[in-house]
PyMOL Python script that loads the backbone (N, CA, C, O; Angstrom):
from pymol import cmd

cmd.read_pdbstr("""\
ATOM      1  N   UNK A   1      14.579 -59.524  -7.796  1.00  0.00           N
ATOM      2  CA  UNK A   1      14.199 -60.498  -8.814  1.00  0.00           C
ATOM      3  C   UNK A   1      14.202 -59.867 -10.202  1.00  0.00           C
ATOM      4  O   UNK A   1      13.748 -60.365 -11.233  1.00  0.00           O
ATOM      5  N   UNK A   2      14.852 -58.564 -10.031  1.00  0.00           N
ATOM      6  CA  UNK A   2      14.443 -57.720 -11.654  1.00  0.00           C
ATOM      7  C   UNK A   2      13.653 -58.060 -12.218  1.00  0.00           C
ATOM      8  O   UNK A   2      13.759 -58.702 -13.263  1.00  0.00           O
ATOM      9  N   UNK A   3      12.087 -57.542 -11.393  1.00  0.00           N
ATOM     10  CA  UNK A   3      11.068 -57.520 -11.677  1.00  0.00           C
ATOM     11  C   UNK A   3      10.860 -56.060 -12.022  1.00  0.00           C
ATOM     12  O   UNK A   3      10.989 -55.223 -11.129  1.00  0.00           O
ATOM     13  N   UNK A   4      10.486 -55.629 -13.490  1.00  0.00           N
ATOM     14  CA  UNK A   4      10.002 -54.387 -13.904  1.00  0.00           C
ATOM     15  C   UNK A   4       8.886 -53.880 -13.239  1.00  0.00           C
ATOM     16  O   UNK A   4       7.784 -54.331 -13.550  1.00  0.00           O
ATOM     17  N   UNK A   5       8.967 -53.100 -12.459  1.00  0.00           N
ATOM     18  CA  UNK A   5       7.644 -53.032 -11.309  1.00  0.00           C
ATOM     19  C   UNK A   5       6.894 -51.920 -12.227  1.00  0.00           C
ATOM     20  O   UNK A   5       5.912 -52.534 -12.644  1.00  0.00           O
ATOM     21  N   UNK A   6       6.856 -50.928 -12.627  1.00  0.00           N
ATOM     22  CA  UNK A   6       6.326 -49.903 -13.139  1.00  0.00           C
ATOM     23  C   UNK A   6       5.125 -50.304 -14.791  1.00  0.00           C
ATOM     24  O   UNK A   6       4.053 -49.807 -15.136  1.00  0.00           O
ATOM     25  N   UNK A   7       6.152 -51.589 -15.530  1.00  0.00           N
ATOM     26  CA  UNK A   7       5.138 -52.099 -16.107  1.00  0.00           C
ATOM     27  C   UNK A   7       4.027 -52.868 -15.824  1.00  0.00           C
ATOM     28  O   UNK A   7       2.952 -52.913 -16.422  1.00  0.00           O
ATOM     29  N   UNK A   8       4.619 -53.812 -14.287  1.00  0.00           N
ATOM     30  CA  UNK A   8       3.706 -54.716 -13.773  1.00  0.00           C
ATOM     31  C   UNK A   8       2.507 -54.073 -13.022  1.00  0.00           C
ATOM     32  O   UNK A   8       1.514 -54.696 -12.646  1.00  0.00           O
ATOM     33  N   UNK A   9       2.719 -52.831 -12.864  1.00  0.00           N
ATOM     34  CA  UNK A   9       1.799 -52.279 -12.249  1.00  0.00           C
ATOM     35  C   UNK A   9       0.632 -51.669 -13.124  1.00  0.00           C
ATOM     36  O   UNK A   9       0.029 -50.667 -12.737  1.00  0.00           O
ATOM     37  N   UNK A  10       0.378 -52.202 -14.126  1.00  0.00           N
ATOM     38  CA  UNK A  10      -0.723 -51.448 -14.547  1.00  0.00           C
ATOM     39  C   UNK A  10      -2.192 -51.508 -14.364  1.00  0.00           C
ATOM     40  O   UNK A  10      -3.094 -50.798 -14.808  1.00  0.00           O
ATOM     41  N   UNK A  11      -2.190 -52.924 -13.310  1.00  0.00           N
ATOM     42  CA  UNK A  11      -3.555 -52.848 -12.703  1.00  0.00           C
ATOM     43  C   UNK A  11      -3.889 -52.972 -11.524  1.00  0.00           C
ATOM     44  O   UNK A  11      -4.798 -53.626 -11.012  1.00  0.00           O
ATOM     45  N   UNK A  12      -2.726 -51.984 -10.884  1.00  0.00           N
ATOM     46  CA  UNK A  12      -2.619 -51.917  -9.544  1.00  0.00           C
ATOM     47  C   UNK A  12      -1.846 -53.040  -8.511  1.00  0.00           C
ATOM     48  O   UNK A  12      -1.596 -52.866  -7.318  1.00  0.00           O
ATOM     49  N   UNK A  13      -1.619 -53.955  -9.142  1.00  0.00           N
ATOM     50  CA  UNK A  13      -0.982 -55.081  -8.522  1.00  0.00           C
ATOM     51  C   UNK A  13       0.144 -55.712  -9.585  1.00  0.00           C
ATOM     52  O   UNK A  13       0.159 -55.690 -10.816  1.00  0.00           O
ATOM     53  N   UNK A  14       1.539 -56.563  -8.148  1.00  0.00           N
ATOM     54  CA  UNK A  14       2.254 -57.178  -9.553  1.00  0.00           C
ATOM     55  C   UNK A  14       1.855 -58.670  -9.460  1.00  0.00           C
ATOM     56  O   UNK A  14       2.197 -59.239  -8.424  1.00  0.00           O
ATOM     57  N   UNK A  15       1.241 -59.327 -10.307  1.00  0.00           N
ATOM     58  CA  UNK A  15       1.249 -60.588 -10.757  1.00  0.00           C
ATOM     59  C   UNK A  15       2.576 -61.188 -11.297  1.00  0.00           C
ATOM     60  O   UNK A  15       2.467 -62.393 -11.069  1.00  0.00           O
ATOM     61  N   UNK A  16       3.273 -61.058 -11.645  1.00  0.00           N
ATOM     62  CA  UNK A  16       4.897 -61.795 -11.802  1.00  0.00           C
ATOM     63  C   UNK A  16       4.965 -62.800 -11.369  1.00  0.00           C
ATOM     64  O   UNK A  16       4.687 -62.625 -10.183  1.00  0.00           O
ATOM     65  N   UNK A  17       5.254 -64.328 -11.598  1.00  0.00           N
ATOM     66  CA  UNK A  17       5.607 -65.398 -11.391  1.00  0.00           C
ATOM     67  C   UNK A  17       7.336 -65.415 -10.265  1.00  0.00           C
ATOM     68  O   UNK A  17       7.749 -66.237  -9.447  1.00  0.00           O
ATOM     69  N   UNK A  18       7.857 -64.229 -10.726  1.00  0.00           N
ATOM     70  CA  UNK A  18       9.242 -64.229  -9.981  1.00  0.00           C
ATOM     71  C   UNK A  18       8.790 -63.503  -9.517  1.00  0.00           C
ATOM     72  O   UNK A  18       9.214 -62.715 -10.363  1.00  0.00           O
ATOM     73  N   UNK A  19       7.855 -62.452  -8.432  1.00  0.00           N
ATOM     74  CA  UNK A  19       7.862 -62.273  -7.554  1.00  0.00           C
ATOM     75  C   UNK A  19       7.774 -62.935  -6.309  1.00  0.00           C
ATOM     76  O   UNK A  19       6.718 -63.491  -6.008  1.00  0.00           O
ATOM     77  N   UNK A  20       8.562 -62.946  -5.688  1.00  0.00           N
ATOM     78  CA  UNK A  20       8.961 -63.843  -3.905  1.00  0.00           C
ATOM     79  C   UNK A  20       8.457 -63.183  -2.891  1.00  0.00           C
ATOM     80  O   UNK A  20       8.408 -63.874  -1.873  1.00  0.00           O
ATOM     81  N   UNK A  21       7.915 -61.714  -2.729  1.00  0.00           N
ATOM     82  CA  UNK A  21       7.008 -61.464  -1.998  1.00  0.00           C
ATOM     83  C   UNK A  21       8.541 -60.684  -0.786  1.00  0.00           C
ATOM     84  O   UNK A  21       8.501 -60.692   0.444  1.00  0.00           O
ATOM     85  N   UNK A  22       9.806 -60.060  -1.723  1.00  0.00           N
ATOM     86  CA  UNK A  22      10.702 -59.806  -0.593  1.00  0.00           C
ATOM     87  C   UNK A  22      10.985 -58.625  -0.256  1.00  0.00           C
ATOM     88  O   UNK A  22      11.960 -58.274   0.408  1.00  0.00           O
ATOM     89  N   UNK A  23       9.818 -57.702  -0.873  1.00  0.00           N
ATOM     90  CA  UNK A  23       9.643 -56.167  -0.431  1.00  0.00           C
ATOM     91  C   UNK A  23      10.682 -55.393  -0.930  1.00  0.00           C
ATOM     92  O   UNK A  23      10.288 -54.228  -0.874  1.00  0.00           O
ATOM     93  N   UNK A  24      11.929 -55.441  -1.442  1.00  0.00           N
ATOM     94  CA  UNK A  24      12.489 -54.775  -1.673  1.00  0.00           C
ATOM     95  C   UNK A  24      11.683 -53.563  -2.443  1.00  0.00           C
ATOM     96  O   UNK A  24      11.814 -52.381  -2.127  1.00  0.00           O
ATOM     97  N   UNK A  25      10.724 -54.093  -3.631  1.00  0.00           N
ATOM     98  CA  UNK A  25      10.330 -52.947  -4.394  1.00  0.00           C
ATOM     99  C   UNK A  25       9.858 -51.655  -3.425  1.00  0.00           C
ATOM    100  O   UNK A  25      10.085 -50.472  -3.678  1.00  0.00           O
ATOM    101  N   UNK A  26       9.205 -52.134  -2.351  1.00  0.00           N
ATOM    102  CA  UNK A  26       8.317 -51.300  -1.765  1.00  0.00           C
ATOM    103  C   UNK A  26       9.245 -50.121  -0.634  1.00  0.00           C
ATOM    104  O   UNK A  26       8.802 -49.082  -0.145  1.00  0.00           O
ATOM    105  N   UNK A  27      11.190 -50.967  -0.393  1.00  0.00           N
ATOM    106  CA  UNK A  27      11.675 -50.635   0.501  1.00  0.00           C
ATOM    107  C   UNK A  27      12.137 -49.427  -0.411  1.00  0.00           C
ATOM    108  O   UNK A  27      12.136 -48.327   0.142  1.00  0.00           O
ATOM    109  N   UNK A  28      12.488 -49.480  -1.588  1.00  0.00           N
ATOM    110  CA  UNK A  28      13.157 -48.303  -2.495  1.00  0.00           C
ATOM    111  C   UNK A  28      12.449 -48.038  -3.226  1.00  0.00           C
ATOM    112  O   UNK A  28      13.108 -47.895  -4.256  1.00  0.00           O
ATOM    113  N   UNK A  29      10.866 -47.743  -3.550  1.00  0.00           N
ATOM    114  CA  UNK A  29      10.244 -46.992  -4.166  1.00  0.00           C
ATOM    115  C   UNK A  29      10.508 -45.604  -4.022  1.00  0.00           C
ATOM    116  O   UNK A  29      10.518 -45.027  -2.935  1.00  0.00           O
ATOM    117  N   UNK A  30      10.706 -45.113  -5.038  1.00  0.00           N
ATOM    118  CA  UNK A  30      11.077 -43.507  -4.761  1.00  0.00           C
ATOM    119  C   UNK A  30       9.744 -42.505  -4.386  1.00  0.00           C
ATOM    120  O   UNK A  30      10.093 -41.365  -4.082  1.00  0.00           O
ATOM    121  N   UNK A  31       8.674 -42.684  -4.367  1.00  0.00           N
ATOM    122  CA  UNK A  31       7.272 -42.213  -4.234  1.00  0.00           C
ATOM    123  C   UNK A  31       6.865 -42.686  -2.955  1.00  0.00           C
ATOM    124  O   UNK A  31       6.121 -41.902  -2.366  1.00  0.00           O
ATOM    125  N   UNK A  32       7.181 -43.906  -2.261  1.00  0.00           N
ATOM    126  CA  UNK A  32       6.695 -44.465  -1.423  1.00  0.00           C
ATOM    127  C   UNK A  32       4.970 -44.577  -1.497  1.00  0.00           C
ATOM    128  O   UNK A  32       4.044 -44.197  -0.780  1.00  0.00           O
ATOM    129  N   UNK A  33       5.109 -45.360  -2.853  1.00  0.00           N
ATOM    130  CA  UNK A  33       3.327 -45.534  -3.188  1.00  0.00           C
ATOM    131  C   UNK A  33       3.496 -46.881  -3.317  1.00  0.00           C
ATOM    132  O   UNK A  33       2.650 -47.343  -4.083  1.00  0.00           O
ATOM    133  N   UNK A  34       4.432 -47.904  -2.772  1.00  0.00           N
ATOM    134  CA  UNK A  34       4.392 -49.144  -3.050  1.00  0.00           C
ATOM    135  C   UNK A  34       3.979 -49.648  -1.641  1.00  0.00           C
ATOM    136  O   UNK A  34       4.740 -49.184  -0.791  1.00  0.00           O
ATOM    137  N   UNK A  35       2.564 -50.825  -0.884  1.00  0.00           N
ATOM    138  CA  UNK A  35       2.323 -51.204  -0.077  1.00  0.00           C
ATOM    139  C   UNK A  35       2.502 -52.701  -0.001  1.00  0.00           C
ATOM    140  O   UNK A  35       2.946 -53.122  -1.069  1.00  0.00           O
ATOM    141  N   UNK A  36       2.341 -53.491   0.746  1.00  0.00           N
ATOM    142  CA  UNK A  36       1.557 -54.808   1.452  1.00  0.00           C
ATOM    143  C   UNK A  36       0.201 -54.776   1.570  1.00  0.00           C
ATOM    144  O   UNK A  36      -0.353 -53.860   2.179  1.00  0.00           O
ATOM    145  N   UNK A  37      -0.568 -55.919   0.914  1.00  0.00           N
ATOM    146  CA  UNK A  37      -1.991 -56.242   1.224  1.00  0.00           C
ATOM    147  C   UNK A  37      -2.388 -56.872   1.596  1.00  0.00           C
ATOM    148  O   UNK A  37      -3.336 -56.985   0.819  1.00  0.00           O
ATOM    149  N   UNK A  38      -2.571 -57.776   2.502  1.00  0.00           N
ATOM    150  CA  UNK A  38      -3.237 -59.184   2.765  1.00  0.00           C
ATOM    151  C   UNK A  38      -4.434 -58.854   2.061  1.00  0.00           C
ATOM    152  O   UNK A  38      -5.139 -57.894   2.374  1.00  0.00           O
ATOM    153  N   UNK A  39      -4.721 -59.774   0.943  1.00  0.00           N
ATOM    154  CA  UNK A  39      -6.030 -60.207   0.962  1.00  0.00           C
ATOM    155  C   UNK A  39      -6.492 -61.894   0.857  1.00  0.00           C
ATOM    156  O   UNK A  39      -5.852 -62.932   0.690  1.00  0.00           O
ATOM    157  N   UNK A  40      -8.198 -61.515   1.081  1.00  0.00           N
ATOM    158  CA  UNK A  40      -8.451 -62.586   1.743  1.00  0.00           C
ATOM    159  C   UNK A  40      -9.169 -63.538   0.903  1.00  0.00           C
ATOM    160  O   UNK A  40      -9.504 -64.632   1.358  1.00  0.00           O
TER     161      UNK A  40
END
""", "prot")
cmd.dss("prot")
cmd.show_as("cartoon", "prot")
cmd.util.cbc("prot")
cmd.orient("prot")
């Protein structure tokens, strides 16, 4: 979705309207510090 993840992350989460929830960010993070959360 060329979602800038590194800016969106500045409070720990991405809020983005175009995020679709399709993991790619998390599949090619180069750190592998990107997760899934369910919350409730």
């Amino acid at each position: 979705m060329s979602i800038y993840v590194s800016s969106e992350l500045t409070e720990g989460k991405i809020k983005s309207l175009d995020c679709i929830l399709c993991g790619e960010c998390v599949d090619v993070c180069p750190k592998k510090v990107l997760c899934y959360k369910v919350m409730d």
